[in-house]
Every structure is written in structure tokens, then in C-alpha cells.
C-alpha positions as CSV (number, residue, x, y, z in Angstrom):
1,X,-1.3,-8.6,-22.2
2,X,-4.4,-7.0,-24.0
3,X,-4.8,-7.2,-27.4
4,X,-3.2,-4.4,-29.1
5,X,-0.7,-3.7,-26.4
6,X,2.4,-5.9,-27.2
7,X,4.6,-3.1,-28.7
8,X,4.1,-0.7,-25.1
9,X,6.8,-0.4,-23.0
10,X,7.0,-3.1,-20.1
11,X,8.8,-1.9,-17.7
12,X,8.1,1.2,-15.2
13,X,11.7,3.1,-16.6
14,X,10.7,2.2,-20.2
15,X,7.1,4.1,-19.7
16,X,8.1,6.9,-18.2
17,X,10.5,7.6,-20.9
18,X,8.1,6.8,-23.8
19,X,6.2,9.6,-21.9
20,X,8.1,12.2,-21.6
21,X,8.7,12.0,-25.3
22,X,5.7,11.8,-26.1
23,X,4.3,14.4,-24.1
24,X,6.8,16.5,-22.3
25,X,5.1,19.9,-21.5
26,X,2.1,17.8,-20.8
27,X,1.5,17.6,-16.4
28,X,2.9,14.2,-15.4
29,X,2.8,14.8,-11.3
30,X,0.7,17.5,-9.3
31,X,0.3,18.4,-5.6
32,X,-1.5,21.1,-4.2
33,X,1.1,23.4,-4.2
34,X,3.5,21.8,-7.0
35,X,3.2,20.6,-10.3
36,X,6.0,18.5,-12.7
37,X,5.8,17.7,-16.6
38,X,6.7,14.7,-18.6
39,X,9.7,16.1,-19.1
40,X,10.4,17.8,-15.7
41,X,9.4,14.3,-13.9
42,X,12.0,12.5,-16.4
43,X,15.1,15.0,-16.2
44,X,14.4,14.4,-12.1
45,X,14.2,10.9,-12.5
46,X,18.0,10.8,-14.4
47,X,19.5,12.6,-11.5
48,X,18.2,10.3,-9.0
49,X,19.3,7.4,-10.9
50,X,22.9,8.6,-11.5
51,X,23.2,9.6,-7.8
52,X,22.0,6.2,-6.6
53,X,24.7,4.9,-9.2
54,X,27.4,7.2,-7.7
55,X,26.2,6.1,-4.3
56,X,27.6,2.5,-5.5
57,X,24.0,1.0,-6.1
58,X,24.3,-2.2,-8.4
59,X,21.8,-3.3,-11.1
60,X,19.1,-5.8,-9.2
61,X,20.4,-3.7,-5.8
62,X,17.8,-2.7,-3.9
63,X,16.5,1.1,-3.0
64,X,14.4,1.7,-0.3
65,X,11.6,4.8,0.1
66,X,10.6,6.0,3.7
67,X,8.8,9.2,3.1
68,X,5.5,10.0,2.8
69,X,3.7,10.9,-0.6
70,X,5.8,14.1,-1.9
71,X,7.4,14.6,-5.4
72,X,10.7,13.3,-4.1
73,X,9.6,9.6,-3.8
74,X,8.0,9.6,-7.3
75,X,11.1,10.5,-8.4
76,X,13.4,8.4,-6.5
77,X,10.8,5.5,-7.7
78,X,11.5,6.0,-11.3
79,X,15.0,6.8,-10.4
80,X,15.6,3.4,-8.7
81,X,14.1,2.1,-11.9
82,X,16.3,3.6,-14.6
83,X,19.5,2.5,-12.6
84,X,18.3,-1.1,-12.7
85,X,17.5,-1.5,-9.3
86,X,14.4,-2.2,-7.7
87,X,12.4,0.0,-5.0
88,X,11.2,-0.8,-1.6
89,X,8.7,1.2,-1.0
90,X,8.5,1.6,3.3
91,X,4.8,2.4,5.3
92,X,5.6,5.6,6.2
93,X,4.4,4.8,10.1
94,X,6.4,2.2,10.8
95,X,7.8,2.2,14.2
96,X,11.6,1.8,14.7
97,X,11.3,-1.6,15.4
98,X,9.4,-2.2,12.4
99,X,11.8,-0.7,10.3
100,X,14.8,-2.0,11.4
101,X,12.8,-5.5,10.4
102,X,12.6,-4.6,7.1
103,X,15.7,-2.4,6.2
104,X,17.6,-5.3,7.4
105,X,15.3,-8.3,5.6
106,X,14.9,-6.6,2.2
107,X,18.9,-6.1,1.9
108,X,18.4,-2.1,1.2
109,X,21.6,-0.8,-0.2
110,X,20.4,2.7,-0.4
111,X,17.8,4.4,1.9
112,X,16.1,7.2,0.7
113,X,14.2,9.7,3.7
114,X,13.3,13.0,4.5
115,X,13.5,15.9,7.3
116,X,10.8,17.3,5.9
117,X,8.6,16.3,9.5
118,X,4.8,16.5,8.5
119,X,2.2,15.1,11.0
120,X,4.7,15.0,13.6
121,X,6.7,12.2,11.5
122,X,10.6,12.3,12.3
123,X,11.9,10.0,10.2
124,X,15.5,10.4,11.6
125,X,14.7,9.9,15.3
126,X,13.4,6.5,14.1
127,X,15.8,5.3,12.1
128,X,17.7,6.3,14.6
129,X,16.2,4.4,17.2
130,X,16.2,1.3,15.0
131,X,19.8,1.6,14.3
132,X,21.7,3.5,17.5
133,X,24.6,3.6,16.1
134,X,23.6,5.6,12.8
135,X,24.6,9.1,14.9
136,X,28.1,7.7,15.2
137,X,29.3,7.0,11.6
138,X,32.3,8.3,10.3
139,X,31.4,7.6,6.7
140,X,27.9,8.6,5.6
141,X,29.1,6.9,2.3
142,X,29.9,3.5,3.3
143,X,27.7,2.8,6.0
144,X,28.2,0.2,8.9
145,X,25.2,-0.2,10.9
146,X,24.3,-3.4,13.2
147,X,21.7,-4.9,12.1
148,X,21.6,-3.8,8.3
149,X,24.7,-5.3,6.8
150,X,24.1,-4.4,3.3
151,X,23.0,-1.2,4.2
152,X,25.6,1.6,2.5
153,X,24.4,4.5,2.8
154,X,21.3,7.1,3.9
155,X,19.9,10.2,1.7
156,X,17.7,12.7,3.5
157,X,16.1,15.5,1.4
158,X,14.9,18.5,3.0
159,X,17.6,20.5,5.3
160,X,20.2,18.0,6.2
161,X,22.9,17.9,8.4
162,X,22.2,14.6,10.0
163,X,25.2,12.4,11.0
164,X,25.3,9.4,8.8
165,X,23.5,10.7,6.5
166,X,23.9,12.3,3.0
167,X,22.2,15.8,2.4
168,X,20.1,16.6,-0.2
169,X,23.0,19.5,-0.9
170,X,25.2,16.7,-2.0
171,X,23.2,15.2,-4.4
172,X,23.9,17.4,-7.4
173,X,27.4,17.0,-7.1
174,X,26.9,13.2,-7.0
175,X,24.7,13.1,-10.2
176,X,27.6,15.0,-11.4
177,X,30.0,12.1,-11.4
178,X,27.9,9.7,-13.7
179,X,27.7,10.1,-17.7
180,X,24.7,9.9,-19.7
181,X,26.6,7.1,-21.5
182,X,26.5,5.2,-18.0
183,X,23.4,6.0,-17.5
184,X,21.8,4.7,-20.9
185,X,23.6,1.7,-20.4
186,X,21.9,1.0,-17.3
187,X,18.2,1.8,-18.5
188,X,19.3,-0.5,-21.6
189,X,20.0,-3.7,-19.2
190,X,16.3,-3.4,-17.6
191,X,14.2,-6.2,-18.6
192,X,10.6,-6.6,-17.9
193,X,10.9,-9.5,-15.6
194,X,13.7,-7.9,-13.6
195,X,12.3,-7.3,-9.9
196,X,10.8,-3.7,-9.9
197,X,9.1,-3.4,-6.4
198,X,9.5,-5.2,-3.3
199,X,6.3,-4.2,-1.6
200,X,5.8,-5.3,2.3
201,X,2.2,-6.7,3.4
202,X,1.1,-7.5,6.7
203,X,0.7,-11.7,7.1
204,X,-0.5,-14.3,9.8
205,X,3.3,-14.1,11.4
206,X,4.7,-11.4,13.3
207,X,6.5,-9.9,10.5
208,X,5.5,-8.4,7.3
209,X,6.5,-10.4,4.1
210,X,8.3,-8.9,0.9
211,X,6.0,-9.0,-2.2
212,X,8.5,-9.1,-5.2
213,X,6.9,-7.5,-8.0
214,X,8.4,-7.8,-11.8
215,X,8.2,-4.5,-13.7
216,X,6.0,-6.8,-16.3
217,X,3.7,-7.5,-13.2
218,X,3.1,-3.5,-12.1
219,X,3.1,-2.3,-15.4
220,X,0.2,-4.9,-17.3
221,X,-1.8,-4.7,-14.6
222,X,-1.6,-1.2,-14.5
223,X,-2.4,-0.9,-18.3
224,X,-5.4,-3.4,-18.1
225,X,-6.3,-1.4,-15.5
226,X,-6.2,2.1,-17.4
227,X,-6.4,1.8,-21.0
228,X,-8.5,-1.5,-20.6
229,X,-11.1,-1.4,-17.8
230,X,-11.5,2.4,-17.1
231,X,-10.9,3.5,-20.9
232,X,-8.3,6.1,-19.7
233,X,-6.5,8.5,-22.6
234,X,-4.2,11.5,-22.5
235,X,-6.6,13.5,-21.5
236,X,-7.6,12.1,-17.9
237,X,-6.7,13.3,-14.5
238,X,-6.3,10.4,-12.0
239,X,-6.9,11.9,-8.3
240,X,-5.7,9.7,-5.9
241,X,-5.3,10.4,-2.1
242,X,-4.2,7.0,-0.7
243,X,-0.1,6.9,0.3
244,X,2.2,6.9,-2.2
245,X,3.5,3.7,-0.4
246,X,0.6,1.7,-0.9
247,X,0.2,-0.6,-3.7
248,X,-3.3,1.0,-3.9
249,X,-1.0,4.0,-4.4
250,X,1.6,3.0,-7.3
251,X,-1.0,1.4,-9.0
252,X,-3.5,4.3,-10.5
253,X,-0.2,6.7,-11.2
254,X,1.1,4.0,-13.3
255,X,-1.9,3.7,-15.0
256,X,-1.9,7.1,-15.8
257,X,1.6,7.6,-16.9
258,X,1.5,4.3,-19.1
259,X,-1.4,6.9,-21.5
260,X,0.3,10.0,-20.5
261,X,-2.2,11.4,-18.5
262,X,-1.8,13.3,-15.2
263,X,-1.1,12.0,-11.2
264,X,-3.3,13.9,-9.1
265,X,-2.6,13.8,-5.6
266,X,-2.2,14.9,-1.9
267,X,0.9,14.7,1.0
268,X,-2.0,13.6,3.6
269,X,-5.4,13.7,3.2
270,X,-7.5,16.2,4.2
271,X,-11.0,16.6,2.9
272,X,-11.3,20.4,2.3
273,X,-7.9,20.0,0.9
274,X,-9.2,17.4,-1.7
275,X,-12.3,18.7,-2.7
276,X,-10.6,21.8,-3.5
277,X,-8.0,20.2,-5.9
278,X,-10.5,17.5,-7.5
279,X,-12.4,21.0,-8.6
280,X,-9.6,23.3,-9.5
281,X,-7.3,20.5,-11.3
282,X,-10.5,19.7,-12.9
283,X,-10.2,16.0,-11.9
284,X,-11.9,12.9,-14.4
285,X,-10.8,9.8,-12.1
286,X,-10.9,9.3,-8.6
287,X,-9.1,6.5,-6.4
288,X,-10.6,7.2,-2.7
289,X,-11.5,3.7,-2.3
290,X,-11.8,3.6,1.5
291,X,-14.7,4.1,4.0
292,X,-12.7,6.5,6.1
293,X,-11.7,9.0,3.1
294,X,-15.1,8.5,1.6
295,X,-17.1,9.7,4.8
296,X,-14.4,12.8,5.7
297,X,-15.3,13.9,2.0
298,X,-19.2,13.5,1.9
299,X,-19.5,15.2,5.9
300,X,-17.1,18.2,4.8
301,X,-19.3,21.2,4.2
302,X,-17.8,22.2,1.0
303,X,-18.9,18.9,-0.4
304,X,-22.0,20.2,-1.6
305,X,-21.0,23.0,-3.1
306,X,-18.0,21.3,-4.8
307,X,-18.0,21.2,-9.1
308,X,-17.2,17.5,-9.5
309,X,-19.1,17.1,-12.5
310,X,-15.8,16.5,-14.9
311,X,-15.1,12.9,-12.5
312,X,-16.5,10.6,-15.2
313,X,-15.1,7.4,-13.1
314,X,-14.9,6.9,-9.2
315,X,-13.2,3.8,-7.5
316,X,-15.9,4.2,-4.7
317,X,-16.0,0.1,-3.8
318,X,-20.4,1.0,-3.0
319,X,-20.9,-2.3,-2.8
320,X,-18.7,-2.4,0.5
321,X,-20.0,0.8,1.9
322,X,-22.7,1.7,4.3
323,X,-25.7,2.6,2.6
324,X,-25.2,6.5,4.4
325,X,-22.2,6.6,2.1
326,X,-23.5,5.1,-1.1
327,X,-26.1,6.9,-1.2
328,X,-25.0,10.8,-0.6
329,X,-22.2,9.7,-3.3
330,X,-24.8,8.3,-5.8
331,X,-27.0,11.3,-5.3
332,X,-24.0,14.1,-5.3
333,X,-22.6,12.9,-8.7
334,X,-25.1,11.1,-10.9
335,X,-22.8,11.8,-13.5
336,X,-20.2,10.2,-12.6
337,X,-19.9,5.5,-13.1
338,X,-19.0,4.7,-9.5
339,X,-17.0,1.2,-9.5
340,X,-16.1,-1.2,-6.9
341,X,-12.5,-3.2,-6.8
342,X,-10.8,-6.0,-5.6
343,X,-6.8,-6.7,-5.0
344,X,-3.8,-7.6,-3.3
345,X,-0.5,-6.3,-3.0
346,X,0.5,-9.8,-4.1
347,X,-1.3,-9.0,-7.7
348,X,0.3,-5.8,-8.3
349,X,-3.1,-3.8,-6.9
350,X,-6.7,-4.5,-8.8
351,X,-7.4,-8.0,-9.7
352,X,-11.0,-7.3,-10.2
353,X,-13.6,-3.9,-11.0
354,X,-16.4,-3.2,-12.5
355,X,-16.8,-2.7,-16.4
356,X,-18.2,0.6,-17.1
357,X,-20.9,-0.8,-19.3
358,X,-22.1,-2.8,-16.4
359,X,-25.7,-1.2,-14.5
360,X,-25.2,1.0,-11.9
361,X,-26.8,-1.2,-9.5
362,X,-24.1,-3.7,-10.5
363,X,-21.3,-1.3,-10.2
364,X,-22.7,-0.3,-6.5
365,X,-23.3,-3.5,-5.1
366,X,-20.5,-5.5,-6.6
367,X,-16.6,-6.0,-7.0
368,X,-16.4,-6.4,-10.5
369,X,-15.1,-9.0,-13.2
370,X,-11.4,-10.2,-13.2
371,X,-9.0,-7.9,-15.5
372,X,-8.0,-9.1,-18.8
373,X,-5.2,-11.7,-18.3
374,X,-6.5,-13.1,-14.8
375,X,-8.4,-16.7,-14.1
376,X,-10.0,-16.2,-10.8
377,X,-12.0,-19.2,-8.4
378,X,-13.8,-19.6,-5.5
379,X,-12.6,-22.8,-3.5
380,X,-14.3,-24.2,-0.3
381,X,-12.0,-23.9,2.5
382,X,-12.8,-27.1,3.8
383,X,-12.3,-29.2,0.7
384,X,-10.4,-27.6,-1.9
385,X,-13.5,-27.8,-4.2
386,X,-15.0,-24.8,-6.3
387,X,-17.5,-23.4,-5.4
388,X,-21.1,-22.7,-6.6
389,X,-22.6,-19.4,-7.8
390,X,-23.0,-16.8,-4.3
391,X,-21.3,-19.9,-2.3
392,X,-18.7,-18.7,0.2
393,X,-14.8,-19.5,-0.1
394,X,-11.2,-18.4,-0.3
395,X,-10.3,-16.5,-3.5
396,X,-8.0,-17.9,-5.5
397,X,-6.4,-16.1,-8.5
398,X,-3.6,-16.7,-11.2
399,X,-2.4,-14.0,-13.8
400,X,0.1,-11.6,-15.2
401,X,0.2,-9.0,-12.1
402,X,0.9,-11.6,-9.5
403,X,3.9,-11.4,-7.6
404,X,7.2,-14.2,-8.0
405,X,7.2,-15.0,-4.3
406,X,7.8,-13.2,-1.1
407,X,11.5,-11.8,-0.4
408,X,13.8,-14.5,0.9
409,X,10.7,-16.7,2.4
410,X,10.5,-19.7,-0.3
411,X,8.5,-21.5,2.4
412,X,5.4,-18.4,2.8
413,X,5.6,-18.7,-0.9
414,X,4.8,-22.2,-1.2
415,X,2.1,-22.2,1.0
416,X,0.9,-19.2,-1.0
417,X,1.1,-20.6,-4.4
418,X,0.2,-24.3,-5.5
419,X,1.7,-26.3,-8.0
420,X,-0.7,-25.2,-10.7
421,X,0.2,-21.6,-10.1
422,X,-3.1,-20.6,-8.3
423,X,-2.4,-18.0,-5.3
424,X,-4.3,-18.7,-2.3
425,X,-5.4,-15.4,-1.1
426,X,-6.8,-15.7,2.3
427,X,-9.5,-14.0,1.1
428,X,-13.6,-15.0,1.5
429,X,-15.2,-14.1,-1.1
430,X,-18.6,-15.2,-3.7
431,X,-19.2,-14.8,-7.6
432,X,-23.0,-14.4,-8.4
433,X,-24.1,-15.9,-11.6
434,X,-22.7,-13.4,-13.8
435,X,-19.5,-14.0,-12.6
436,X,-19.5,-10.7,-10.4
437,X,-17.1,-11.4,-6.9
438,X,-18.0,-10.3,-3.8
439,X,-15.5,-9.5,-1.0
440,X,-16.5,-11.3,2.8
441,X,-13.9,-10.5,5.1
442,X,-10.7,-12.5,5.4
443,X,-9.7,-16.4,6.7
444,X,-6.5,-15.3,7.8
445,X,-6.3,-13.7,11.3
446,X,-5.5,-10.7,10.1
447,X,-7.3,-7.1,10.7
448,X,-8.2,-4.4,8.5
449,X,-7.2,-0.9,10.3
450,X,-8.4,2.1,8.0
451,X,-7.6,-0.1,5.0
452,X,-4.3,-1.3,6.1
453,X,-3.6,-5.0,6.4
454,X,-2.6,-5.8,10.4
455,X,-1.4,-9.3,11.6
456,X,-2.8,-10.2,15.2
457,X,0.5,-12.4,15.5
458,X,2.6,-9.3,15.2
459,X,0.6,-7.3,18.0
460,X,0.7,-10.5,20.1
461,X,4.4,-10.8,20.0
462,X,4.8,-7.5,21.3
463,X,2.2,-7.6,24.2
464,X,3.5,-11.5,25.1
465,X,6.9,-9.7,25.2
466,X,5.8,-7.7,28.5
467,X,6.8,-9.1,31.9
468,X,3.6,-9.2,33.6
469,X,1.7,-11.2,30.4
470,X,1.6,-14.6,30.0
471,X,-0.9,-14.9,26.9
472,X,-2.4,-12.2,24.7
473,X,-4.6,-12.7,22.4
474,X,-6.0,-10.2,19.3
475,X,-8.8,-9.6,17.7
476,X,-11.0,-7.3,15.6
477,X,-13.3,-4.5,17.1
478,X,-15.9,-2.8,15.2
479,X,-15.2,0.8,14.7
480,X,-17.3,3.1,12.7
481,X,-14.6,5.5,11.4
482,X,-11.4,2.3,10.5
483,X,-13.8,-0.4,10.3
484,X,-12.1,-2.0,12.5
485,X,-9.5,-1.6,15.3
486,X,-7.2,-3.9,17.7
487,X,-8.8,-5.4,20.7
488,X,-6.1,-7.1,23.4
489,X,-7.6,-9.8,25.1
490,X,-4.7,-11.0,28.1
491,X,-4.4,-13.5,30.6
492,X,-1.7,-12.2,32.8
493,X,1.1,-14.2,34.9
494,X,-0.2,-15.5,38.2
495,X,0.9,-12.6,40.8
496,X,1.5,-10.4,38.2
497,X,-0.5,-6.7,37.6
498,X,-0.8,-4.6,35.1
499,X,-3.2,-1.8,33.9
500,X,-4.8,-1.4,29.9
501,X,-3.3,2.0,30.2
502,X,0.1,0.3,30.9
503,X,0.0,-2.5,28.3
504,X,-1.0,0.1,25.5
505,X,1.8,2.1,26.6
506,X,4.3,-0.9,25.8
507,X,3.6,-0.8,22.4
508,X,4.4,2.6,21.6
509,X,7.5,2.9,20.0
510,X,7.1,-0.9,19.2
511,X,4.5,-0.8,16.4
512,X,3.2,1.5,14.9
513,X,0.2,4.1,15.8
514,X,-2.8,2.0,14.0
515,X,-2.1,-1.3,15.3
516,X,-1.9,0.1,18.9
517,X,-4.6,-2.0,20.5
518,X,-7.6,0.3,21.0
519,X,-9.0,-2.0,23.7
520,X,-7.4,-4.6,26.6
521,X,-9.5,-6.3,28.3
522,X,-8.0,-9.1,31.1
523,X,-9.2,-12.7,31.0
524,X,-8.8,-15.5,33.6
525,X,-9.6,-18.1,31.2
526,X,-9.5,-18.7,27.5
527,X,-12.4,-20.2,25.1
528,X,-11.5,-23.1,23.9
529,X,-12.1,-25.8,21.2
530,X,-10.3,-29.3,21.7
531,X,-6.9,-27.5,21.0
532,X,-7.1,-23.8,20.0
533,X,-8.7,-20.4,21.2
534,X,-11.8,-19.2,19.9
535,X,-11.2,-16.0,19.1
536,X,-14.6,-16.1,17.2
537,X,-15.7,-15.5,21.0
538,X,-13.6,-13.1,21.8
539,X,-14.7,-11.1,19.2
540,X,-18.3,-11.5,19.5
541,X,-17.8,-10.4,23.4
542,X,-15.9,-7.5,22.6
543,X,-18.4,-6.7,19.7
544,X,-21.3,-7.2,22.2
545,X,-19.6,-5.2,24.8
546,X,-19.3,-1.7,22.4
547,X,-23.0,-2.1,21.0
548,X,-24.6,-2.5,24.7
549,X,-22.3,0.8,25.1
550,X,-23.0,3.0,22.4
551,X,-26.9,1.6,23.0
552,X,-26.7,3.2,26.9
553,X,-25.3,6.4,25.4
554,X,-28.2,7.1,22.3
């Protein structure tokens, strides 16, 4: 906790409260179209919470939130929150499959969803699919479903009318039922190091794994964050396009909240879309963090012409840009301290950023110092040992925001976390001589899609799954829009055919759109070490393969 900070409110029901009384006309939450207040956002909040309580949620139950970013899951957030329960946020592209995983692994009491179908998203025919025998329950109230045994019941806002599900229509008369006195008494029983998010993250298995996040956790890290780091008052505007599902998400709209500022953001990005509010809501922070949201708003043509000179802080992360990027952003708003980041879901979001007193060279070609609050090392894979200045290793960190283990996995949580408390990121990373880290790619096989975390073991399973395969194997391949994309290398059973076209194919439905392999190409024979695959190889072939091609066509 920073200095100065002890007597702020530590848990995420707790600060929105101390908000709204604070500064209830004040904006809290605005969209494009929509815009809440303090008080607004809180009154919405109480009638979530005593709806989820009439709906038989428990304190310490657990609420889950498959939508995508729209006032109703802020709402429902805090909600969960100030009933004593904590939220699941759900990746609003989950495949059925996917979310039948989780719904069932996270124990989700109460599932909160939408018919509001943006983007071609139907939330219902997928839960659906996950769960085929949702259509045919008799009580949308008390839920039976195989497969999700604690699950009791399903709300959908928008129009309704969904068997085994409960309308939006209904939920007034629910909140109805429940007392303020009930409801005080529920916010009363919160305690900071009650669970407050469960927040899933891709890992080296096939399945994700539960982050559980204390309210203490989120709500430090977002204050060292705001009113430490980035020097955020009441009078800051926090713009933030990434999914309201994200860690990367939650994080900056806590921050924001915690000094009563305002929530900027967006349902899905779109650049013209952006630049439009970041002017017209007069926008002083920005959270666009990744390559493919930074280049969509520097190649829009209103870019030039857009006033962003009141954005005094941008969470650009230069230092991990192409130079194209970094420097039309650099050159476009001089005014403006672009700083770079480093996190994990596991640590509640940012572990490090830049200081805003740091150069600007600094600020465009680093990740920052650790927040108040977190010890952070470089170890050598190979030997455990730290490392020297610019020397390459896995991050390890240790503070306030980290998570308590991963949901109902005590085994992935003690190979995350040693005995002295460190977490072991999976992470490559340097720190120069000022202490400065620098991000290197990971030593996990995992992939980084667009900014989302992807597990080759979980595309694997899928593709092994199909008749004809007998080993696939997955890998990254450059791309210069997601950075990189999924590349299916198969050997395939003796006798047995199958096409790319048909392999792809077998995934829909299965996982979801991003981790679709992009590429398949068929192997008779696999690289090998003295025991394992080198996918080093396979990676550097497919890598070759897409230069030589893009060469032929320039």
C-alpha cells in the first residue's frame, strides 16, 4: 500500500460507494452513445446486487459475465461485488466448448448474458450448444443443466424470451424482493481479502486456468497504478478500448473510479469510432496498449486531423512497437508522455510502467519500473540464478496485486509460486542498469494472438481429436496485423487424408475464432532432439516460408 493510502477503501464495492458519495453527478461510465454518474452507476449496481441475492446467490458464490463491454456488465461487476460474491468475468469469444469448460470449473451460480447480438455474437446459441439441454428447462430459476451442477440460473438482458432463461423484464420485480437492510448487510460482510475476480488465462495445458483475485489485490494495484504512477485526480478521463473482460480492461476503470474520475470506453473498437470520442469526451488518458489498435488508429484518415492534445498520458508500450508506429504516435502528439507496461492477469494487470518523470527515450524504448509494493527478478532459466544487468531470463515477481492461486488447481499453483512467494511468470525478460525491464517473448509454449494469451496444447487437443490426425503440433506465425497467428503442423495416420481446408474446419465451433490455426501444413516426419519436438524448427520453417512469400509478391 502507498504511503498515504491506508484509510481508502479496499475493496471494489467499498470504492464505488465512497464514489458516488463523493461525487455523484460527476460521469462514472461513458459509451459512445450512453453516459452513467457516480450515482446513476451506484443505484444500478444495488439492483443488480439484490437481484443476484433474490436469485439465491450466496456470499463467496460465484457470478459469471459473458457479454461483451456494455454498461450492463460494469454493473453486474460491482453488483456481484456488493452482494459478496465474486465475478467471473468470460472472453466474450469463447466457443461453446470453451464455455461449457469454464461455467462448469469455476462453480458459476449465476450467469449473466445478453441477446443484444453485436458482431454476429449469439450468446444463446452457444450456451446453448455447450449445454443442450438449457432449451428444455422447466425452471429458469433453479437450473439443472449436465455439465454445470452448481449452475442455478441464466439472466439475459436485452429482449428475452429464451427458455431457461430469466429476462431482463423480470429483473425489477426480483430487486423488488430484497431490503436495503439485506442489502447493507451483505456489503458490510465484504472483506478485502474475500475473492473478488476469478479471471481465466490461457496456460501450457489445454485448458485455461482460474486466476483468483482478492478485492485487496485489484483494488492496490489499481491505485498504485492511478493515483501513484500516472498521478491521476478527479479530473481525468481514462479511454480505454480493450474488452471489458480483459484484465487489461478492469484494471484502468478501477483506477479511475478509485479517484473518481471518468471510464471512457467503446463496445468494439473501431478507429473512426475512437478518435471521435477521445476528441469529443475530451479524453486525458489512453489505454490502447496493443499493436493492432495502435496501427487501425494512426492509418485512419481522421487521425490527423483529430484534437488529442488534452491526452497528457498514453499506455502506448513504444518500446514494443515497430518503429512505423512509434514514430507517427511520437510525432502526432508531442504533448502527450507515452509509457510502456508490463503485467499478467496473475498480478491483477500492470506490474511494471514507466514513471512520468523518466526521458522520453526511456518511456519509448522501455517497460518501466516495478509499481510501489512489487519486488521483481530476472532468474536464468537454466539455473535458478539472477541474472545480470540486460541478461536474459524468466521474470519473476512478488507483491500486493498477485493472485492466491488458480481455481481448484493447487498443483498449477505450486508450480507457479515457490516457497518464498516468488511467481514464476513464464515470461523472458531483461532489466538494464537502471532497473528498467524489458519484455522478450515468452518460455512457455504459448502464443500471443492480437494480445490474447493462446495455449498451443489447447489447439493441439482439438486437431489430435480428428480421425484422420495422428500428431499435431502448433506453433507461432509471424503476422503483421496480430503479431502472431496459429500455425498447424500434422503428421496424419498412415492411410489417412485430409485437406488444411478440412482440419481448419474442425475447429470451428471448437475454439474460438483467433486461435483457429491460420496455417496447416502436413509433415512426414518430426524434428527431433533426443526426446522432444523442436518446434523451434517448425517455427523458423513456417517463418521462412511467409517471408520467401511476401518477398515474391513486393
Amino acid at each position: 500500500m502507498t504511503e498515504g493510502h491506508s484509510a481508502l477503501p479496499l475493496t471494489l464495492s467499498a470504492l464505488l460507494e465512497t464514489a458516488a458519495a463523493a461525487r455523484p453527478g460527476d460521469d462514472a461510465l461513458v459509451f459512445p452513445d450512453s453516459r452513467q454518474s457516480y450515482a446513476t452507476l451506484y443505484a444500478n449496481a444495488r439492483r443488480w446486487a439484490k437481484t443476484f441475492i433474490a436469485l439465491g446467490v450466496q456470499s463467496k458464490d460465484h457470478v459469471g459475465l459473458l457479454m461483451t463491454t456494455q454498461p450492463e456488465f460494469v454493473e453486474a461487476l460491482f453488483g456481484a461485488a456488493l452482494a459478496g460474491a465474486a465475478c467471473v468475468p468470460i472472453n466474450a469469444r469463447y466457443a461453446p466448448a470453451e464455455l461449457a469448460y469454464l461455467i462448469e470449473n469455476a462453480d458459476i451460480a449465476t450467469l449473466v448474458t445478453t441477446d443484444k447480438v453485436a458482431d454476429a455474437v449469439d450468446f444463446i446459441a452457444r450456451l446453448n450448444e455447450a449445454f443442450p439441454d438449457l432449451p428444455y428447462q422447466d425452471d429458469a430459476r433453479r437450473l439443472s443443466v449436465v455439465g454445470a451442477p452448481r449452475l442455478a440460473n441464466i439472466v439475459v438482458t436485452g429482449d428475452g424470451g429464451h427458455r431457461g432463461c430469466i429476462a431482463e423484464s423480470a429483473l425489477d420485480g426480483l430487486a423488488a424482493q430484497i431490503g436495503d437492510e439485506e442489502l447493507e448487510a451483505r456489503i458490510a460482510g465484504v472483506r478485502p481479502d474475500d475473492l473478488g475476480l476469478i479471471l481465466y488465462t490461457s496456460g501450457t495445458t489445454s485448458n485455461p486456468k482460474g486466476c483468483m483475485i482478492p478485492h485487496r489485490a485489484i483494488v492496490s494495484n489499481s491505485r498504485a497504478l492511478g493515483r501513484g504512477r500516472y498521478e491521476m485526480t478527479a479530473d481525468d478521463r481514462f479511454w480505454s478500448p480493450l474488452p471489458i473482460f480483459h484484465i487489461a480492461g478492469i484494471l484502468p476503470m478501477v483506477a479511475v473510479f478509485d479517484v473518481g474520475g471518468a471510464y471512457l470506453t467503446i463496445p468494439h473498437f473501431e478507429a473512426g469510432l475512437a478518435l471521435d470520442m477521445l476528441e469529443r469526451e475530451k479524453a486525458t488518458a489512453t489505454y490502447p496498449s496493443f499493436v493492432t489498435i495502435m496501427q487501425d488508429l494512426i492509418s485512419h484518415p481522421n487521425f490527423p486531423s483529430t484534437d488529442l492534445s488534452r491526452v497528457r498520458l498514453m499506455n502506448s508500450n513504444l518500446g514494443v512497437q515497430p518503429a512505423a508506429i512509434k514514430d507517427a504516435i511520437v510525432r502526432a502528439m508531442p504533448h502527450t508522455k507515452q509509457v510502456g507496461t508490463y503485467g499478467l492477469t496473475e498480478a491483477s494487470g500492470t506490474v511494471c510502467t514507466s514513471r512520468l518523470s523518466d526521458d522520453e527515450e526511456t518511456r519509448t524504448s522501455r517497460l518501466g519500473v516495478p509499481l510501489d509494493g512489487w519486488d521483481l527478478k530476472i532468474v536464468s532459466i537454466e539455473t535458478g540464478e539472477a541474472c545480470g544487468a540486460d541478461e536474459r531470463g524468466e521474470i519473476c515477481i512478488r507483491g500486493p496485486g498477485m493472485l492466491t492461486g488458480y481455481y481448484k488447481d493447487p498443483e498449477k499453483t505450486a508450480e507457479a509460486i515457490d516457497a518464498d512467494g516468488w511467481l514464476h511468470t513464464g515470461d523472458l525478460g531483461s532489466l538494464d542498469a537502471a532497473g528498467q525491464i524489458m519484455f522478450h517473448g515468452r518460455t512457455k509454449d504459448m502464443l500471443k494472438v492480437g494480445g490474447e494469451n493462446v495455449a498451443a496444447a489447447e489447439i493441439e487437443s482439438v486437431l489430435n481429436a480428428h480421425p484422420a490426425v495422428e500428431l499435431a503440433q502448433i506453433v507461432g506465425a509471424p503476422d503483421a496485423r496480430y503479431e502472431e497467428v496459429a500455425a498447424a503442423f500434422v503428421k496424419l495416420k498412415q492411410g489417412e487424408t485430409a485437406s488444411p481446408d478440412a482440419l481448419i474446419e474442425h475447429c470451428r465451433g471448437k475454439l474460438a475464432r483467433f486461435k483457429i490455426p491460420r496455417y496447416v501444413r502436413f509433415v512426414d516426419a518430426w524434428p527431433m532432439s533426443t526426446s522432444k519436438i523442436q518446434k523451434f524448427k517448425l517455427k523458423a520453417q513456417i517463418a521462412e516460408e511467409l517471408n520467401a512469400a511476401s518477398e515474391d509478391v513486393a
